[in-house]
N, C-alpha and C positions, 0 to 999 in steps of 0.2 A: 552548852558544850557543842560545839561546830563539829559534825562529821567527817570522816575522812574516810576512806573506799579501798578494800584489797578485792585482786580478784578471789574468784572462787573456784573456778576451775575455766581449762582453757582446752579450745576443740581444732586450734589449729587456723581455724579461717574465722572462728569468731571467742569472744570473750564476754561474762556476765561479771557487771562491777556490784559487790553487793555491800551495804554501806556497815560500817563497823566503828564502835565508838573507842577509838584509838587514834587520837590525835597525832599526826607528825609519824603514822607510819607510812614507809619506805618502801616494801611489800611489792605493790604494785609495779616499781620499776623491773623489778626482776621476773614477773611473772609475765610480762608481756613483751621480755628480751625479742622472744619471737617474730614479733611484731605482726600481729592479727590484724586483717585491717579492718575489724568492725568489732566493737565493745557497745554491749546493751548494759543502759543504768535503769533498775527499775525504783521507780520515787512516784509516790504518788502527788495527783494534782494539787497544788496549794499548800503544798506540807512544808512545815513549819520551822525543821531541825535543822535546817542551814545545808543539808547535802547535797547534793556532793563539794570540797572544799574545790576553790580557786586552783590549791596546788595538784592537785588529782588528777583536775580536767588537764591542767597544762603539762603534764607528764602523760597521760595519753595523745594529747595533740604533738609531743616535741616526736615521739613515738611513731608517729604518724597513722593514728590509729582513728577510724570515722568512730561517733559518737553519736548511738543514739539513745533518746529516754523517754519514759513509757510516761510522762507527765508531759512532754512536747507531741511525740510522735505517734502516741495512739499504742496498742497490742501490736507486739512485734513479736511476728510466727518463725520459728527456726527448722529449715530441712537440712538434714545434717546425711542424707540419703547421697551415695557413689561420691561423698567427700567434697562437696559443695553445700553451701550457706545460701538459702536463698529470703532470707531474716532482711532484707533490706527492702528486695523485691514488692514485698507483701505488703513492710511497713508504708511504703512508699505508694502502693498501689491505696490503701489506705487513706492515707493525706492527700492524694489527687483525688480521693473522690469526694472529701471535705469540701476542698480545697472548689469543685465546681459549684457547688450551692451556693444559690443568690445569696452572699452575706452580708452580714453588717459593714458598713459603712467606720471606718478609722472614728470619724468624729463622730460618737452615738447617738442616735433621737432623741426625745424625749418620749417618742410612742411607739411600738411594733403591734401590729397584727399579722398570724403566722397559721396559716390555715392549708387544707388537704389533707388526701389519705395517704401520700406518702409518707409514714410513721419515719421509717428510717433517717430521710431526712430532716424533720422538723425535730425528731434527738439530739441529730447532729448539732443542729441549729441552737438546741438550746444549752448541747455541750459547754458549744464554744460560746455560749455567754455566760455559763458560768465560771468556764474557764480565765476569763476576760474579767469577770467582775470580783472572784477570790483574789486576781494577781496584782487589780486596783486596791482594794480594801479588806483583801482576808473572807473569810469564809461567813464574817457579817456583811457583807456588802450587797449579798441576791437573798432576796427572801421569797420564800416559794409557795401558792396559794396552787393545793390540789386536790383532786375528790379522793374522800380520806372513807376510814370504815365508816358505813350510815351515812356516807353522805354519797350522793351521784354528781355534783357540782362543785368544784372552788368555792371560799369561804368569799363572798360577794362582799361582806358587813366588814371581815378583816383585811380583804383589800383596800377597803375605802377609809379605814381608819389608819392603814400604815401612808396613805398617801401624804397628807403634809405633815408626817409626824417631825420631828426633828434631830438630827443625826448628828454625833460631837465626831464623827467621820470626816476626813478634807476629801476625801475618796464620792462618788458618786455613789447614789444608793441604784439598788435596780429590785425591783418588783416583777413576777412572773406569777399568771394566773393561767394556769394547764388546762383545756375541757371547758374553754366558757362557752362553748356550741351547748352545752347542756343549760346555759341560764332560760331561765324564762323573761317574761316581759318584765314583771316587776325586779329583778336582777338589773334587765339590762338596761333600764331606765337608768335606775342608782348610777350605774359606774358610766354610762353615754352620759349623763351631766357633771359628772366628775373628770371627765376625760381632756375637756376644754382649757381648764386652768392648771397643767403639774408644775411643780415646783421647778427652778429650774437645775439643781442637781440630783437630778430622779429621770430614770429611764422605766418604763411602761412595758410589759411585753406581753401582750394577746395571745395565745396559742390556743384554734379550734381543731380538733384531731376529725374533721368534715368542713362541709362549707361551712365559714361562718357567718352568726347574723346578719340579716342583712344592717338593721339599724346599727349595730357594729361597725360592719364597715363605713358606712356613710361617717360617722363619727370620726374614726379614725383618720379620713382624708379631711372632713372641715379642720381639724387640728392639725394638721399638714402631720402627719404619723405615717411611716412608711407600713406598704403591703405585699408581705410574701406569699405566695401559691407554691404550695408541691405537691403535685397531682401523682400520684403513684401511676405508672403505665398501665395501660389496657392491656388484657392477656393477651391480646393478639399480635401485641407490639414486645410481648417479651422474648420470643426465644430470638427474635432479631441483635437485641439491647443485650441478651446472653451472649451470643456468640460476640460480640463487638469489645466485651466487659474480656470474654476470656482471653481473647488476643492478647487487652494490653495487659493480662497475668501470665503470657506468654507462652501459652497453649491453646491449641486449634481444637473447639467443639463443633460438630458436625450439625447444622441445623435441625437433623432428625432429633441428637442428642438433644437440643436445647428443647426443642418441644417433647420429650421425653419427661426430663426435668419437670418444667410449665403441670403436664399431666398429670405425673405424683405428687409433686409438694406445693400446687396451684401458684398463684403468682406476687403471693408476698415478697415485697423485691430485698426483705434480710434474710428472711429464710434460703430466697435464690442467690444471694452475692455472698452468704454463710458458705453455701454448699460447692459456690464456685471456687473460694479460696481450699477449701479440702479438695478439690478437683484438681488445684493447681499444683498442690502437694501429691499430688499422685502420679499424674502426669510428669512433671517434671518438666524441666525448661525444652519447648518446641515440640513437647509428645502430643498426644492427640487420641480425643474421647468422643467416641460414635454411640447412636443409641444400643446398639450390643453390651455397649461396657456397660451404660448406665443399668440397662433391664436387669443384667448380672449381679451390679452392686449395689445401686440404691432399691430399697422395700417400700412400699408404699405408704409411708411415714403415716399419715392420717387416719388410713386401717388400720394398722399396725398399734398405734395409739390407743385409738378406740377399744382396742381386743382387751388390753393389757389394761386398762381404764374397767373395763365391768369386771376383767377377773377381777380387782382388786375389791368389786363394789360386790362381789358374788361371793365373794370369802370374807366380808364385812369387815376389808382390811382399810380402816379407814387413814393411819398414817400412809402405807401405799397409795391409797387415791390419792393424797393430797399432792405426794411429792411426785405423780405423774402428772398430776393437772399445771403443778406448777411448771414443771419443764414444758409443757404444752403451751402455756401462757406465753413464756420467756421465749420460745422459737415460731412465735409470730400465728397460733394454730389462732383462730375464731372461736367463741364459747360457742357463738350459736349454731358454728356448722357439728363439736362436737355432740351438743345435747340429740341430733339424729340420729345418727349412729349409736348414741350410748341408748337412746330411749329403744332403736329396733332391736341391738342385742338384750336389753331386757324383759323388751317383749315378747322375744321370741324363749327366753329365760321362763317366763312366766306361764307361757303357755307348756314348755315342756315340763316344767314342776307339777304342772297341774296333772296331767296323764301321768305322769309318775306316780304323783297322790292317790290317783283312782286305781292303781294294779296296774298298768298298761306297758308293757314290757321293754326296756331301755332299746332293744334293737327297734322293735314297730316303733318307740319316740324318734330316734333321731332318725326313723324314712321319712316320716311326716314332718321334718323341720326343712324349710327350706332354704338348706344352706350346702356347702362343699361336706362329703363325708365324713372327711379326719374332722372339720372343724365341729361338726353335729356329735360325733362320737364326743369328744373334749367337752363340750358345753353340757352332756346330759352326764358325764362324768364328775365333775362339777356342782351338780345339782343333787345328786344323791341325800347331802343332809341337811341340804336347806327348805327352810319354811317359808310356802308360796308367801304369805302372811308376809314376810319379813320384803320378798320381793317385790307386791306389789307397794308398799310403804315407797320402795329406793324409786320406782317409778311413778309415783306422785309427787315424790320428789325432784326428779325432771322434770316432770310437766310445772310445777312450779316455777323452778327456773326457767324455763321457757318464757312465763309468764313477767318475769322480772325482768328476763333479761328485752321485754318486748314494751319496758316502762309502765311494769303493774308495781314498780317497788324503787327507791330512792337508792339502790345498791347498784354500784359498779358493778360490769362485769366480771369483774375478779376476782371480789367480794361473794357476791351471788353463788358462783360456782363452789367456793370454798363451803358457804353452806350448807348445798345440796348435795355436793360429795359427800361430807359430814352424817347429813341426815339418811342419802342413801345409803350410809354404812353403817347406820345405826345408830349414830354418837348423837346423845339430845342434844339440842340446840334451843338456847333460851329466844323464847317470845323479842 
């Protein structure tokens, strides 16, 4: 059953088509009498149901109505602030920044290696090959080789067995191995001799989230395979790259602004082009953000974090840790810069429990803590029913993670964390 599209509602400068399984409705013509000049369709990538119909789109097009979809165009943000739509702006800002990354080549390789610590880009990168390779062959066409739970590496043995496997596909296969900066020698031997002869309707794609191997790359150039770098900026080069990004979001941040920025949320460049699109939403077209505005509204994300991270390990609320560590993960935070911060609030947790434990009276604990007073007061607040005993446990359990996450343990950093939050909070964890 082919889909067909009514709107859902309409705000005047823009329109959401949202898909409805009612064939041969009419709906639409009338809802967009108005004539909005921008309709969002949201469909996900490579999906299957046939929508939106032929005639849909060509009653929005007779309409004169722009068309965009969230499976071509990327997340498309709506400011609907003093009666302007700025849903194109963003989308668009978007797609140019795709759109600059060294990309694939029309006619495909047969090898990629795609290496640096620009995370954000090399996502993008591998977005759009998946995007590319569902649209050839459907959502069998990319198979994906990544460090899974217990593992700290890509499956090396099932990469090298899907290579000449054989595909009743007329579509191209594609292979992607995520993290293979973490193989060892005997990995990388296996797949550098495997690398020489691929089939030829088979595309290869490397991805080191660091430098990669060197033996790696030599390999990859004797098999004439192409090589991308994306080096994430030096922090000294970012509030420059900020201010240049905000313009073309069409808002002026004030250089102090941008190393304001840089200061609090360090220089992850998603967590900084995240923060600049809600920037842009704020500002509004040609407004302008000084570091006044930012000290005002942005908190110091990272503290902030952290705070809210031990209460949860302090009140052995171990669902809580989790769903903070994960948003932490997800907006680009480092495990290994949080385990400092979690290990000093606990330590300094551990010591005030301990004077508690002896008689030592909560005013004399929090003089002796060295910390801000409201925050001293709060944390010996806190402490009242807890058992140092229980405390010290959550803080070997950091140190733990420390140690895994420093290659004492075959677990991702993801993985890692989810454990030691776990265990700092009390929840067994099997062997």
């Amino acid at each position: 059953l082919a889909l067909s599209a009514s709107v859902t509602f309409e705000i005047g400068t823009c329109c959401r088509v949202r898909a409805t399984r009612a064939p041969g409705s009419s709906s639409i013509g009338c809802s967009i009498a108005s004539g909005p000049p921008l309709a969002v369709i949201s469909v996900g990538t490579g999906n299957a149901y046939g929508h939106h119909t032929a005639g849909t789109l060509a009653t929005l097009a007779a309409h004169g109505v722009r068309t965009l979809r969230t499976d071509r165009d990327g997340t498309v943000t709506i400011d609907l602030r003093a009666g302007r739509s700025r849903c194109t702006r963003l989308a668009e800002a978007a797609a140019r920044r795709v759109t600059r990354l060294a990309g694939m080549a029309d006619g495909m390789q047969a090898l990629y290696l795609i290496s640096g610590t620009d995370g954000a880009k090399i996502d993008a990168t591998r977005s759009r090959l998946r995007a590319r390779a569902e649209r050839e062959g459907g959502a069998a066409a990319l198979e994906v080789f990544e460090p899974g739970e217990g593992r700290g590496m890509p499956d090396h043995e099932a990469l090298l067995g899907a290579i000449p496997a054989m595909s009743l596909m007329d579509s191209r296969r594609y292979l992607l191995a995520d993290g293979v900066e973490r193989w060892r020698e005997r990995q990388l031997d296996a797949v550098v001799a495997a690398l020489g002869e691929l089939p030829p309707d088979l595309t290869v794609v490397l991805i080191a989230r660091a430098k990669a191997p060197a033996k790696l790359t030599r390999a990859v150039k004797a098999a004439e395979g192409e090589i991308h770098e994306f080096e994430a900026p030096k922090a000294r080069e970012m509030p420059r790259l900020l201010v240049a990004y905000a313009q073309r979001l069409g808002f002026r941040l004030e250089p102090a602004g941008a190393r304001v920025l840089v200061d609090r949320m360090g220089a992850n460049p998603v967590r900084l082009d995240n923060e600049l699109e809600r920037l842009a939403l704020w500002a509004g077209e040609g407004g302008e953000v000084g570091a006044a505005d930012l000290e005002a509204m942005i908190a110091d994300t990272s503290e902030a974090a952290v705070w809210s991270l031990s209460d949860a390990l302090l009140e052995r609320d171990a669902a809580g840790a989790l769903r903070i560590g994960e948003r932490l993960i997800e907006q680009g935070e480092n495990v290994t810069g949080l385990i400092y911060g979690l290990a000093s609030r606990l330590r300094s947790a551990c010591a005030a429990a301990g004077q508690l434990h002896e008689g030592v009276p909560p005013k004399q604990v929090e003089s002796s803590l060295k910390m801000h007073p409201y925050a001293a007061k709060q944390l010996v607040g806190r402490l009242r029913d807890t058992d140092v005993a229980d405390l010290r446990l959550a803080t070997e359990a950091l140190a733990d993670l420390e140690l895994w996450c420093r290659g004492g343990a075959d677990y991702g950093d993801e993985l890692a964390l989810t454990l030691a939050l776990r265990r700092a909070a009390g929840v067994a964890v099997a062997a």
